[in-house]
TORKOL-4160 file (C-alpha; in steps of 0.2 Angstrom, whole numbers, padded with zeros to 4 digits, m for minus):
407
<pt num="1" X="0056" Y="m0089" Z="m0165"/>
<pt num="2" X="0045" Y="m0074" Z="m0165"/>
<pt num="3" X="0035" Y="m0073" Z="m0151"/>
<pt num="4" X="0019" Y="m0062" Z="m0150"/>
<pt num="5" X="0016" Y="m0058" Z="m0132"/>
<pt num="6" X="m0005" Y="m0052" Z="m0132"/>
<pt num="7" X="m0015" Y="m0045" Z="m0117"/>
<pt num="8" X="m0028" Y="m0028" Z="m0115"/>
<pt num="9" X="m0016" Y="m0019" Z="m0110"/>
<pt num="10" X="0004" Y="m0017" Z="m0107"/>
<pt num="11" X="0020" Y="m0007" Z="m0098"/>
<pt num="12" X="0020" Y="0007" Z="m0093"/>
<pt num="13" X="0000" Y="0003" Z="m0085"/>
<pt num="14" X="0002" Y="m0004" Z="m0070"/>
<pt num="15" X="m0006" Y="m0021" Z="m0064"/>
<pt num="16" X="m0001" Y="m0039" Z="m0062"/>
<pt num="17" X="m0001" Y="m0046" Z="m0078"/>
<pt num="18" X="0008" Y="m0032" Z="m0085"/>
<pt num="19" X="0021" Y="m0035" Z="m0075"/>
<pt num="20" X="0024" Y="m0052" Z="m0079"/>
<pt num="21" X="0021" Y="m0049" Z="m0097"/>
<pt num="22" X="0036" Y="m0036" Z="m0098"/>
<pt num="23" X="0047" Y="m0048" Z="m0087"/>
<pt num="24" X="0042" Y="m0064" Z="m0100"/>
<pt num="25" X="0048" Y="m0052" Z="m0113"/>
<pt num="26" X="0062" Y="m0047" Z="m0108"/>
<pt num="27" X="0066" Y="m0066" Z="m0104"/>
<pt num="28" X="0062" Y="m0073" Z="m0120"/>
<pt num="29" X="0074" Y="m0059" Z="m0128"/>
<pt num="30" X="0086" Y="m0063" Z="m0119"/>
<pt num="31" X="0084" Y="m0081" Z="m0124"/>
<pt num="32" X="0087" Y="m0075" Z="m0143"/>
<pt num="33" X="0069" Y="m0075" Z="m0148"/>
<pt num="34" X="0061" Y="m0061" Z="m0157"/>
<pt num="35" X="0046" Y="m0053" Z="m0146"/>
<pt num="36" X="0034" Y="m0039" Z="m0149"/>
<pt num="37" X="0019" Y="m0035" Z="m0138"/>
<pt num="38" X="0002" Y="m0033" Z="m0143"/>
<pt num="39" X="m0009" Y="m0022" Z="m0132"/>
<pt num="40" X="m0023" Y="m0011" Z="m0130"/>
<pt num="41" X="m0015" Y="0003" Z="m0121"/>
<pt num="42" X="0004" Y="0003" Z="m0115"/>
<pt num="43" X="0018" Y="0012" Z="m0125"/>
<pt num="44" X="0036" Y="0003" Z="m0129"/>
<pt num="45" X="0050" Y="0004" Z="m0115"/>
<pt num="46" X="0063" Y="m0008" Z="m0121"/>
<pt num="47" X="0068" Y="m0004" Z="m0140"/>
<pt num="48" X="0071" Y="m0024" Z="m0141"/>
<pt num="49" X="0052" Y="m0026" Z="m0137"/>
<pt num="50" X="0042" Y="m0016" Z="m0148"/>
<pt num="51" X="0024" Y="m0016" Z="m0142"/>
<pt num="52" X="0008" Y="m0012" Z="m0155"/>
<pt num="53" X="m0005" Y="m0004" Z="m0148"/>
<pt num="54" X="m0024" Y="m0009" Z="m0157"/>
<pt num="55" X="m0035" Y="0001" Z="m0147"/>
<pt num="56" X="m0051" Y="m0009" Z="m0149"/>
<pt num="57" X="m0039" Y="m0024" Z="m0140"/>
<pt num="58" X="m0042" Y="m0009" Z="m0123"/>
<pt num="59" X="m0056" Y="m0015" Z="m0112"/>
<pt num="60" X="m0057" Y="0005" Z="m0108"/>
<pt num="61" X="m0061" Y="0008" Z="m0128"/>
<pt num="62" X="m0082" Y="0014" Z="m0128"/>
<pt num="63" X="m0085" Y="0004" Z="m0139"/>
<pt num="64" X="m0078" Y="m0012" Z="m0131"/>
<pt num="65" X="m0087" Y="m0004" Z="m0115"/>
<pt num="66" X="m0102" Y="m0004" Z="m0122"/>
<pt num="67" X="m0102" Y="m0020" Z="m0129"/>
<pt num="68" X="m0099" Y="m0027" Z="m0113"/>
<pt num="69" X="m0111" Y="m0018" Z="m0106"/>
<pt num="70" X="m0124" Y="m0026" Z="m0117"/>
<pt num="71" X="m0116" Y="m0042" Z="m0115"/>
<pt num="72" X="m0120" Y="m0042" Z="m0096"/>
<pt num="73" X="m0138" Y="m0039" Z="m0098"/>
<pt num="74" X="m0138" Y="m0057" Z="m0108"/>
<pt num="75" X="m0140" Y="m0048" Z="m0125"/>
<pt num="76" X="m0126" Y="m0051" Z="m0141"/>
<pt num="77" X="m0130" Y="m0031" Z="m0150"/>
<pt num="78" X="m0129" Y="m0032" Z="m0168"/>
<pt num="79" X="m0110" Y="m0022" Z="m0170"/>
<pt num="80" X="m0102" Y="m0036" Z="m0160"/>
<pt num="81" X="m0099" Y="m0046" Z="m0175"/>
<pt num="82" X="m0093" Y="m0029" Z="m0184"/>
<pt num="83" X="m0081" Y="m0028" Z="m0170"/>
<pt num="84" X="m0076" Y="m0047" Z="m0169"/>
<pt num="85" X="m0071" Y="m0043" Z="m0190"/>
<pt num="86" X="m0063" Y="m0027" Z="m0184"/>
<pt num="87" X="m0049" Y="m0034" Z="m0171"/>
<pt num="88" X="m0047" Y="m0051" Z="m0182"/>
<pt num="89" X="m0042" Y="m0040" Z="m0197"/>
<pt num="90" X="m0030" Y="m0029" Z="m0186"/>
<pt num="91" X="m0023" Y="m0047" Z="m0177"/>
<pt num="92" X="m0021" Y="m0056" Z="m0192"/>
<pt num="93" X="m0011" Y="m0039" Z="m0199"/>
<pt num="94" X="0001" Y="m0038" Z="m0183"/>
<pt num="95" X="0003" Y="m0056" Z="m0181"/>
<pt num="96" X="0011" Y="m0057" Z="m0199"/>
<pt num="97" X="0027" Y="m0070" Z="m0198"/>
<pt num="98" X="0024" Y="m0073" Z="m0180"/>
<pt num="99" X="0028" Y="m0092" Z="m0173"/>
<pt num="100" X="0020" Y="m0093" Z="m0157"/>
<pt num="101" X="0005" Y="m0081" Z="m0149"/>
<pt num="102" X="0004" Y="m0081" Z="m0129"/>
<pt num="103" X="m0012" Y="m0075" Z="m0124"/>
<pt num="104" X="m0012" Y="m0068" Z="m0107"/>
<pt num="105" X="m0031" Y="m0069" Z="m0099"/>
<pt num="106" X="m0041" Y="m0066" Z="m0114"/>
<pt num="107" X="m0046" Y="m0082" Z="m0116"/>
<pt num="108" X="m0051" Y="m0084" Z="m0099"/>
<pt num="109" X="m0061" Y="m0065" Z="m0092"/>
<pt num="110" X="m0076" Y="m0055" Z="m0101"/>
<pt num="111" X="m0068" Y="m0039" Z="m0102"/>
<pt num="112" X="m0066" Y="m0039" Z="m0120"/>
<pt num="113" X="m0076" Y="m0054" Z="m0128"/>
<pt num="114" X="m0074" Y="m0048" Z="m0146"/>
<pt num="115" X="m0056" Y="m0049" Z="m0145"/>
<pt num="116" X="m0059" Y="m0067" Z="m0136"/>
<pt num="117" X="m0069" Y="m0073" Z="m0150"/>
<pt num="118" X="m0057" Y="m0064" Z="m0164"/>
<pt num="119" X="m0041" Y="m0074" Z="m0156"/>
<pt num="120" X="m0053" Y="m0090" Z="m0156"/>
<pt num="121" X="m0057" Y="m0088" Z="m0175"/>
<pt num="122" X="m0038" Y="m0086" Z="m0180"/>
<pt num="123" X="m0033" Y="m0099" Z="m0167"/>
<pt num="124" X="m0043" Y="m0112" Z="m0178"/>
<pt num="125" X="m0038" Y="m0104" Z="m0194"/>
<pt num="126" X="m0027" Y="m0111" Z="m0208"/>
<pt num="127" X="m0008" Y="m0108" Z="m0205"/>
<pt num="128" X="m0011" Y="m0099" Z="m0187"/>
<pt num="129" X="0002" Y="m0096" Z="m0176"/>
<pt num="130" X="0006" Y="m0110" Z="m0161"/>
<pt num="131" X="m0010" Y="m0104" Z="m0147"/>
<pt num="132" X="m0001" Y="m0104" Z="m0131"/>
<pt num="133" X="m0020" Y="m0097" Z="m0119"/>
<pt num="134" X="m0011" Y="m0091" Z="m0101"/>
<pt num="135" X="m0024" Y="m0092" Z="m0087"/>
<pt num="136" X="m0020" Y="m0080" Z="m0073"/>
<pt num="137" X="m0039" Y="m0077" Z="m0070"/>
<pt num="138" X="m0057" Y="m0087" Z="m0072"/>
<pt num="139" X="m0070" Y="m0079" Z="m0076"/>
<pt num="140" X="m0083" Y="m0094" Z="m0075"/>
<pt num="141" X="m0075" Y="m0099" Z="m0058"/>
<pt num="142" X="m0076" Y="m0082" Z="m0051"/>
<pt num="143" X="m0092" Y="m0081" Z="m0040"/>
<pt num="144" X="m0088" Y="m0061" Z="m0043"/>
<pt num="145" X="m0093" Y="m0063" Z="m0061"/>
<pt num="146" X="m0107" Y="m0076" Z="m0062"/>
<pt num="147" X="m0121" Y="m0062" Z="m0065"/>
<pt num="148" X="m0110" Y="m0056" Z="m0079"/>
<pt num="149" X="m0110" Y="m0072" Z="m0088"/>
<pt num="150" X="m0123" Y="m0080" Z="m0098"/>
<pt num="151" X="m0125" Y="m0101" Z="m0106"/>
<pt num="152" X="m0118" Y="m0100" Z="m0126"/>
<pt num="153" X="m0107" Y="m0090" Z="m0136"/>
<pt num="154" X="m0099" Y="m0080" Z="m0133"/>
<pt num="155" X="m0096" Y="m0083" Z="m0117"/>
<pt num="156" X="m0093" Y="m0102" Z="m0120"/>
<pt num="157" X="m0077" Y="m0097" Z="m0127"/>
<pt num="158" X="m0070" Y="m0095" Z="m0110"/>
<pt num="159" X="m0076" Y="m0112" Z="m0103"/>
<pt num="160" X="m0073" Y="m0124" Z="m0116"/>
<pt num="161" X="m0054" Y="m0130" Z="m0123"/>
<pt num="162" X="m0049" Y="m0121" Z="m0141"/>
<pt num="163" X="m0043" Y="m0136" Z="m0153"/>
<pt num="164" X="m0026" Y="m0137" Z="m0153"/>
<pt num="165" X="m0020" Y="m0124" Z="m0140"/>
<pt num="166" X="m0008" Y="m0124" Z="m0126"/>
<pt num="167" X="m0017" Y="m0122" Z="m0108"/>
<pt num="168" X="m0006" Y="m0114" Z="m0095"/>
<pt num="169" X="m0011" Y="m0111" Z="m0078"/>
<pt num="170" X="m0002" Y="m0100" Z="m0067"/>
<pt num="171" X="m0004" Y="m0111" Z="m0050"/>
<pt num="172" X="m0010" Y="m0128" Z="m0044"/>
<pt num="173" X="m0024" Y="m0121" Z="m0039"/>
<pt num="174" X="m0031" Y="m0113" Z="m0056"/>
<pt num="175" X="m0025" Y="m0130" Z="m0063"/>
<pt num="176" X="m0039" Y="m0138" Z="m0057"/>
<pt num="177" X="m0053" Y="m0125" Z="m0059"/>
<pt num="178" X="m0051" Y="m0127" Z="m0077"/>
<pt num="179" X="m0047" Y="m0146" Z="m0079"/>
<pt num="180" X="m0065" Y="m0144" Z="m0068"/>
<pt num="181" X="m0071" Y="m0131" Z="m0080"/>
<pt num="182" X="m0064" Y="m0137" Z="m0095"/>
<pt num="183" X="m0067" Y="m0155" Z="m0094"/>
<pt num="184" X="m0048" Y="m0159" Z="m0097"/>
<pt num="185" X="m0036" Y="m0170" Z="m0091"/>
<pt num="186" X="m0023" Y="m0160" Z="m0077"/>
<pt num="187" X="m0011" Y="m0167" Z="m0089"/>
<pt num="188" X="m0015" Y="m0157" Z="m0102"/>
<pt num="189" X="m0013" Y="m0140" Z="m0095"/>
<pt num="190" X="0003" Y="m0133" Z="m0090"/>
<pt num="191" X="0005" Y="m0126" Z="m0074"/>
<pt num="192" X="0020" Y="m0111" Z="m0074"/>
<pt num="193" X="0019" Y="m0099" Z="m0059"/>
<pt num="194" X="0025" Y="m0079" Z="m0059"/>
<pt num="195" X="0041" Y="m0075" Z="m0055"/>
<pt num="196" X="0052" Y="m0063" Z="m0043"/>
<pt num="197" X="0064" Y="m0050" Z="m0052"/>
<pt num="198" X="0077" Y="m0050" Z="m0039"/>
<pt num="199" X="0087" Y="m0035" Z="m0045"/>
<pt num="200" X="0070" Y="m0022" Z="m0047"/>
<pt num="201" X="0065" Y="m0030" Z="m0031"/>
<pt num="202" X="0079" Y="m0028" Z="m0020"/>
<pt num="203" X="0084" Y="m0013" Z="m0027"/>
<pt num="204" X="0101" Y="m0018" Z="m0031"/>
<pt num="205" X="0116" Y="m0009" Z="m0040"/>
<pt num="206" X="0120" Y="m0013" Z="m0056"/>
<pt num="207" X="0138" Y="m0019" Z="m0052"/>
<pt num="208" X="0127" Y="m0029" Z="m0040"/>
<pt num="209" X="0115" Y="m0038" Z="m0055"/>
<pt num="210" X="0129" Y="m0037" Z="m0066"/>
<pt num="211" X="0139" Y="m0050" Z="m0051"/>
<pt num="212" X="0122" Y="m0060" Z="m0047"/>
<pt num="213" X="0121" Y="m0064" Z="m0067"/>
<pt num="214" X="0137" Y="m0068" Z="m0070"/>
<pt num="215" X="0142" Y="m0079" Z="m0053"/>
<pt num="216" X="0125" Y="m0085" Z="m0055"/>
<pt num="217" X="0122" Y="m0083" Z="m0036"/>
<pt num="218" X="0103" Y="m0083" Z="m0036"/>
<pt num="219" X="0104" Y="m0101" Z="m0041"/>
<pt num="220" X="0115" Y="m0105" Z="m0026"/>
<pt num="221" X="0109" Y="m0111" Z="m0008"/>
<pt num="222" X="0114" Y="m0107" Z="0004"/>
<pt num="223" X="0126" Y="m0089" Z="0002"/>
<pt num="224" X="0137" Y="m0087" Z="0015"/>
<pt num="225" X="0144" Y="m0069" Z="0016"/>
<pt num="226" X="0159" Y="m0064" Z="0025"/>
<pt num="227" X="0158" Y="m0043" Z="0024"/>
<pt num="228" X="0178" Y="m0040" Z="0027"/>
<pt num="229" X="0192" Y="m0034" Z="0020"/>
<pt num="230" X="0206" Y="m0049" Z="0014"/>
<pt num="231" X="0220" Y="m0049" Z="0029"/>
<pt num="232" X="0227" Y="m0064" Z="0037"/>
<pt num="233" X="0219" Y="m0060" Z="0057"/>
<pt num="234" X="0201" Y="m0062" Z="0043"/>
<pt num="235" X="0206" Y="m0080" Z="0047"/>
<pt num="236" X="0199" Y="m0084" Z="0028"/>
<pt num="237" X="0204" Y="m0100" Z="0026"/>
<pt num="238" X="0193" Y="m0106" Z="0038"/>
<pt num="239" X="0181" Y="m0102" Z="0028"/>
<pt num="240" X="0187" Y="m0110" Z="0014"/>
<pt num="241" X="0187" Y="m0126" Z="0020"/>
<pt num="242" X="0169" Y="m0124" Z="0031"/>
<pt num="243" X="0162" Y="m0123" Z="0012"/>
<pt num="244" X="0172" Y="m0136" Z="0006"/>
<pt num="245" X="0164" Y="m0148" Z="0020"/>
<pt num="246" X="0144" Y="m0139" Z="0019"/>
<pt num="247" X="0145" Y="m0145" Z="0000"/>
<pt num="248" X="0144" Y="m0164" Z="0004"/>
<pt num="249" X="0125" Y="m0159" Z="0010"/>
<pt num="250" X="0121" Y="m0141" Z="0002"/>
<pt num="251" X="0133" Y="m0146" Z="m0016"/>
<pt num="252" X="0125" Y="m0129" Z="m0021"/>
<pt num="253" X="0133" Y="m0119" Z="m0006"/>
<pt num="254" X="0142" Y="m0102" Z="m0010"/>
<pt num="255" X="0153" Y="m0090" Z="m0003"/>
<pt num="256" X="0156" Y="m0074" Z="m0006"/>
<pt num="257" X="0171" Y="m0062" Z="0002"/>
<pt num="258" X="0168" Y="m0045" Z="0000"/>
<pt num="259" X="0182" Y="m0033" Z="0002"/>
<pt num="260" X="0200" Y="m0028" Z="m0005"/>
<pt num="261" X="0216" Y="m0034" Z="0002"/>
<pt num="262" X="0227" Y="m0018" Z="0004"/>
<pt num="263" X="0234" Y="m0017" Z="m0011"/>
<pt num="264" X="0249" Y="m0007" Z="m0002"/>
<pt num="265" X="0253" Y="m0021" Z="0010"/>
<pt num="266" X="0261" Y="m0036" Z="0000"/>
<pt num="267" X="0258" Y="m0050" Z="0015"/>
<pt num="268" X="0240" Y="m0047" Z="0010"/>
<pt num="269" X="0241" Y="m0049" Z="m0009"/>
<pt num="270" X="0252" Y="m0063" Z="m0005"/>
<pt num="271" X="0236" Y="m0069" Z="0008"/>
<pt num="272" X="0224" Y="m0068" Z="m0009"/>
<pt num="273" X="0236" Y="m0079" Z="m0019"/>
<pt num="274" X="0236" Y="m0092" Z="m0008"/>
<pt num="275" X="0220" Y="m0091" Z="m0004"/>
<pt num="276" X="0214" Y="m0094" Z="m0021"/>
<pt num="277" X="0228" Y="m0109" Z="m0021"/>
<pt num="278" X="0220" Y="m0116" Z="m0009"/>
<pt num="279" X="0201" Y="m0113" Z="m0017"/>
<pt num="280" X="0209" Y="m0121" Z="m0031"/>
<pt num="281" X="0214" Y="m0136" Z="m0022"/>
<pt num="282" X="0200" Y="m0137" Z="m0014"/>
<pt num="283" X="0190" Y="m0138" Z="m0029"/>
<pt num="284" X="0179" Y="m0122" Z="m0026"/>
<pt num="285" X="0181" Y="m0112" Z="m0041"/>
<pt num="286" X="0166" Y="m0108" Z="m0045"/>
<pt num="287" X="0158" Y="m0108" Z="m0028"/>
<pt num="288" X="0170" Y="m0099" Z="m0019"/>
<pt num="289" X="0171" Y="m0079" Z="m0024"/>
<pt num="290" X="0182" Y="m0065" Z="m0016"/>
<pt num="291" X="0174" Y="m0049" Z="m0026"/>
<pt num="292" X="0192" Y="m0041" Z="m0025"/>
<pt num="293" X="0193" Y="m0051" Z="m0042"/>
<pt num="294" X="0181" Y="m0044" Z="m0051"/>
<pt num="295" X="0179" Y="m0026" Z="m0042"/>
<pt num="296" X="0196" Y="m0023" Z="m0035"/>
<pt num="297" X="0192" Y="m0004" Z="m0028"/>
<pt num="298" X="0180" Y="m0014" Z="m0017"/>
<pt num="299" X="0161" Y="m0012" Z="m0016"/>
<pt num="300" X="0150" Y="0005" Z="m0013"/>
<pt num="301" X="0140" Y="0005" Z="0006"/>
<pt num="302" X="0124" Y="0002" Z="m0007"/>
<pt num="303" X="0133" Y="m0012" Z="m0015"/>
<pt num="304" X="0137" Y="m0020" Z="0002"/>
<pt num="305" X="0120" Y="m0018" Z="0007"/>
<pt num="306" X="0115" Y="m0028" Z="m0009"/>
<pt num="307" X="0125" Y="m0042" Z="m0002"/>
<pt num="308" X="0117" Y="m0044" Z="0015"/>
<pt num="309" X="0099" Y="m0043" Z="0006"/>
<pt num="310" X="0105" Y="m0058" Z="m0006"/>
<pt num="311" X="0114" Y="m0069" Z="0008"/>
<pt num="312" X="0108" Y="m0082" Z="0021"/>
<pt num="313" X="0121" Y="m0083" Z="0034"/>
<pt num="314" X="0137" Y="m0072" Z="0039"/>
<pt num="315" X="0152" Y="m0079" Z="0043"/>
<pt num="316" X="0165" Y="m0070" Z="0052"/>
<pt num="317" X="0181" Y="m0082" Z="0058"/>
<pt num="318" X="0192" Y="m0068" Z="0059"/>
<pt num="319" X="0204" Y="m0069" Z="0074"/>
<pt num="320" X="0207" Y="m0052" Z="0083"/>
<pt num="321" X="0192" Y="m0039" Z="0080"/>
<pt num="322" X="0192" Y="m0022" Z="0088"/>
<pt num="323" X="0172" Y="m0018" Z="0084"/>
<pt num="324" X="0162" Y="m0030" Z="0073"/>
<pt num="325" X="0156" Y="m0018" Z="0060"/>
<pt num="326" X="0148" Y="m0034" Z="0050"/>
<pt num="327" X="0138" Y="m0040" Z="0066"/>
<pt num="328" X="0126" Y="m0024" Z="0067"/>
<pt num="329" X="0124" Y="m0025" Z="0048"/>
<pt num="330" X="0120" Y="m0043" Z="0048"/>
<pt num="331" X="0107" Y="m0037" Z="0065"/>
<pt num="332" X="0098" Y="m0025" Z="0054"/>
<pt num="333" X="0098" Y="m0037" Z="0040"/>
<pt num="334" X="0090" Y="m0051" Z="0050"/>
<pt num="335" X="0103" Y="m0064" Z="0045"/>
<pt num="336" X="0110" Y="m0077" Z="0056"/>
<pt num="337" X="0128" Y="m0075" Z="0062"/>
<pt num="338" X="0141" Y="m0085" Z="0065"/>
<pt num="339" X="0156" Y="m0079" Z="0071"/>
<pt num="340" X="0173" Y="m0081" Z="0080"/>
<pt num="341" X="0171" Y="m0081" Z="0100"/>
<pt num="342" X="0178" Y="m0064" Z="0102"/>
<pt num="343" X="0176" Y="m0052" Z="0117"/>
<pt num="344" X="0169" Y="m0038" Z="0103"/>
<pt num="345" X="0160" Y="m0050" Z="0093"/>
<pt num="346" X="0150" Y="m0055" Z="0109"/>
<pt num="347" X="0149" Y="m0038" Z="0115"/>
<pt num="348" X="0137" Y="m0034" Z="0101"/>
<pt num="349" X="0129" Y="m0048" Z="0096"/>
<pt num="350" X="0124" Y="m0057" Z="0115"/>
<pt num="351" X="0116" Y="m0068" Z="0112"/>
<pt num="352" X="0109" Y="m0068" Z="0092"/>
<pt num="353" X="0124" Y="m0074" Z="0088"/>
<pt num="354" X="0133" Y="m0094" Z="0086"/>
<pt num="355" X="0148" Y="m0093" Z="0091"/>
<pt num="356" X="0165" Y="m0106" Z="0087"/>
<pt num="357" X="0185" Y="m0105" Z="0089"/>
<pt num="358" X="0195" Y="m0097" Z="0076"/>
<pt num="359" X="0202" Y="m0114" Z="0076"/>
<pt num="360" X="0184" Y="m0124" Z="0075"/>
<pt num="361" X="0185" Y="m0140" Z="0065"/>
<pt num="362" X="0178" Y="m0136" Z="0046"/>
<pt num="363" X="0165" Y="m0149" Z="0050"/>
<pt num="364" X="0161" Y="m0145" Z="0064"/>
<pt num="365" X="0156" Y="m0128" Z="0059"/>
<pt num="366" X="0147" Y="m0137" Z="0043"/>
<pt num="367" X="0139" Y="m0147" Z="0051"/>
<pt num="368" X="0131" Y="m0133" Z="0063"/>
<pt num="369" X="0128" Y="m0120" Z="0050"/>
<pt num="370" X="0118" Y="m0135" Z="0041"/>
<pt num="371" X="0107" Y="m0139" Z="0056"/>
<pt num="372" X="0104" Y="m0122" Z="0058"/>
<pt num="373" X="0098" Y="m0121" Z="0039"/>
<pt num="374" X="0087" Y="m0135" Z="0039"/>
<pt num="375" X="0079" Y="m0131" Z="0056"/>
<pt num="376" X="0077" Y="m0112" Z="0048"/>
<pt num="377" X="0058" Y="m0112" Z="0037"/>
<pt num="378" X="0064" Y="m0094" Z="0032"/>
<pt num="379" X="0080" Y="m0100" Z="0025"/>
<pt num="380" X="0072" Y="m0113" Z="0017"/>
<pt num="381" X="0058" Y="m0103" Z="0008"/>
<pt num="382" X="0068" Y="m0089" Z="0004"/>
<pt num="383" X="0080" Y="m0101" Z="m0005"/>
<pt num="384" X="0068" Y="m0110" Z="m0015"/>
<pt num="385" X="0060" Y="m0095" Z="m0019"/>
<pt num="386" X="0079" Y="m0088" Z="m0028"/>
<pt num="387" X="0081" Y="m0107" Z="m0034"/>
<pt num="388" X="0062" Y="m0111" Z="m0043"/>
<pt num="389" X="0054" Y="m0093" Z="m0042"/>
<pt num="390" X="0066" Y="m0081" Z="m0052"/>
<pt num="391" X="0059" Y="m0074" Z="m0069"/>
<pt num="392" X="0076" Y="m0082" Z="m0075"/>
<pt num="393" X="0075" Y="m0098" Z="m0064"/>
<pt num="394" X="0055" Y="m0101" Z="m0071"/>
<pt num="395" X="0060" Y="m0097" Z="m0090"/>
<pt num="396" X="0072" Y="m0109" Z="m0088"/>
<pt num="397" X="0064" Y="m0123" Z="m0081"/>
<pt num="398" X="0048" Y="m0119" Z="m0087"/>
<pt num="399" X="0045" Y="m0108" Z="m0102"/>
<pt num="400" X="0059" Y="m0115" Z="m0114"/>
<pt num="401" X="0056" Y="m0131" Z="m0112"/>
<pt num="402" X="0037" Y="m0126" Z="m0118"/>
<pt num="403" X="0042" Y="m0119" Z="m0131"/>
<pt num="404" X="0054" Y="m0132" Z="m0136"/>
<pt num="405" X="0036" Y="m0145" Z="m0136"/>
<pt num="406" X="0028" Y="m0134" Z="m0144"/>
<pt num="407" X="0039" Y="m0131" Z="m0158"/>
């Protein structure tokens, strides 16, 4: 489909609904749609998301200022309707071939009621585009605005439904003012929230976004990590089979091992194969990853770091450690530890640390590490927020299927 993303303004101006404007676009290119932004003010940064810029759409533009202006004092000035022609004409001209229009706030705020009523008119037009109205913001719900607002049009346009339009909300919450507003059923209005972009946020690598793309690990719950090198004293088996059991109760539980064997030592080559023998017949192929697979030279300090931000827990089962590198990263990186009972393990971590044999029963360990999960409401926030939250995760569940109904 082509998909015409609309709102006052765009990337690179900085705000909100900018930023979840360019992170729906980039979505929906992903997805195979075609997607071109229509803005006030912004400038194109993405050569697959073209964005045309029609400056009367700019709630900075003076004669859109003045307008308002008027507006709030109650009056409708004789060049609205001028204006109201001016931005359908341009609309209409830059919406050629488009399928579907998202409308991000304009049918919703003041702050460019020409362009409200110029949407309105092609909305209800012969032939329009499928209206999809996103409601981030109420401007008849906002007690910051009712001086601002006045009984009839145009200012009715953002209080009473557009015939056969798509309402989305962006929370529960804003749900309800409009059904309230709006006199409409909650059923018809969509709620689909914002979304987290786990790469720009955590800053990570791009070997690091390529691997959380491609292994899918945002979707996963929980990660375990285990920081080390492959070598048989890593005790990695254990590990192995502790996912293996965690999987009956957390079946979207992953691991990820992070280091190299040496590749100049063949007892630890040998230690990979069998490992991923045993993966194998575990049935753990695509839940259990040692990144020597994919980046055999190992990963950068930065790309390590990535890994500690992305985790929930680190599990180290090694059996013989001279220091414990992986416990004063997992400190600083606030995760829970579990590790082999190990006089240098304990040294460092004291007390912040659960501790288990290098020989523990797989369950056992499980069967702790889950406890301690779903007795964690960080844990359990955190993953939900990488499971239902992700710009990825809320296209999926959310946006495609819109545009599936609404096709």
């Amino acid at each position: 489909m082509k998909i015409a993303l609309l709102h006052y303004s765009a990337p690179p101006v900085v705000g909100g609904v900018e930023t979840v404007i360019a992170r729906q676009a980039e979505q929906l290119v992903r997805a195979g749609h075609l997607v071109h932004i229509i803005a006030g003010r912004g400038q194109t940064w993405d050569a697959r998301i073209p964005v045309d810029v029609l400056p009367h759409l700019d709630t900075r533009q003076p004669q859109v200022l003045k307008i308002r202006a008027s507006l709030e004092t109650s009056r409708i000035p004789p060049y609205f309707a001028d204006l109201v022609h001016t931005i359908e004409g341009e609309l209409q001209r830059s919406l050629a071939g488009t399928d579907v229009v998202i409308a991000h706030n304009v049918a919703s705020l003041h702050k460019n009621l020409a362009l409200t009523a110029a949407l309105y008119n092609i909305s209800q037009a012969d032939r329009a585009p499928r209206m999809i109205l996103w409601h981030h913001d109420l401007a008849w719900t906002n007690p910051v605005f009712q001086n601002e607002m006045s009984p009839g049009w145009p200012w009715d346009l953002l209080q009473k439904p557009w015939p056969g339009v798509q309402q989305v909300t962006v929370s529960e919450t804003r749900q309800a003012e409009l059904a309230r507003l709006m006199n409409l059923d909650l059923s018809e209005i969509t709620v689909i929230p914002d979304g987290i972009d786990l790469s720009t946020f955590f800053g990570l690598q791009p070997r690091t976004a390529n691997l959380v793309e491609t292994l899918q690990i945002a979707q996963c719950a929980p990660i375990l990590l285990t920081p080390v090198r492959i070598a048989r004293r890593k005790n990695l088996e254990l590990t192995l089979e502790t996912l293996a059991e965690l999987r009956h109760d957390f079946p979207q539980a992953m691991l990820v091992v992070t280091g190299p064997p040496n590749m100049r030592n063949p007892a630890n080559v040998e230690y990979l194969e069998m490992l991923q023998r045993r993966r194998r017949t575990l049935g753990l192929d695509g839940s259990a990853h040692f990144l020597a697979e994919y980046l055999p030279e190992g990963l950068t300090p930065a790309e390590l770091a990535d890994f500690y931000r992305l985790a929930d827990v680190v599990l180290l089962p090694s059996r013989e450690e001279g220091f414990g590198m992986p416990i004063l990263e997992a400190g600083v990186s606030g995760l829970p530890i579990f590790c082999s009972d190990l006089p240098a393990l304990r040294s460092l971590a004291g007390d912040a640390a659960e501790y288990f044999s290098p020989d523990e029963d797989p369950r056992r360990l499980a069967f702790r590490i889950g406890k301690a999960l779903q007795n964690d409401p960080r844990y359990l926030l955190k993953a939900r927020i990488r499971q239902e939250f992700t710009w990825e995760a809320v296209y999926r569940r959310m946006v495609a299927p819109l545009l599936e109904r609404r096709a």
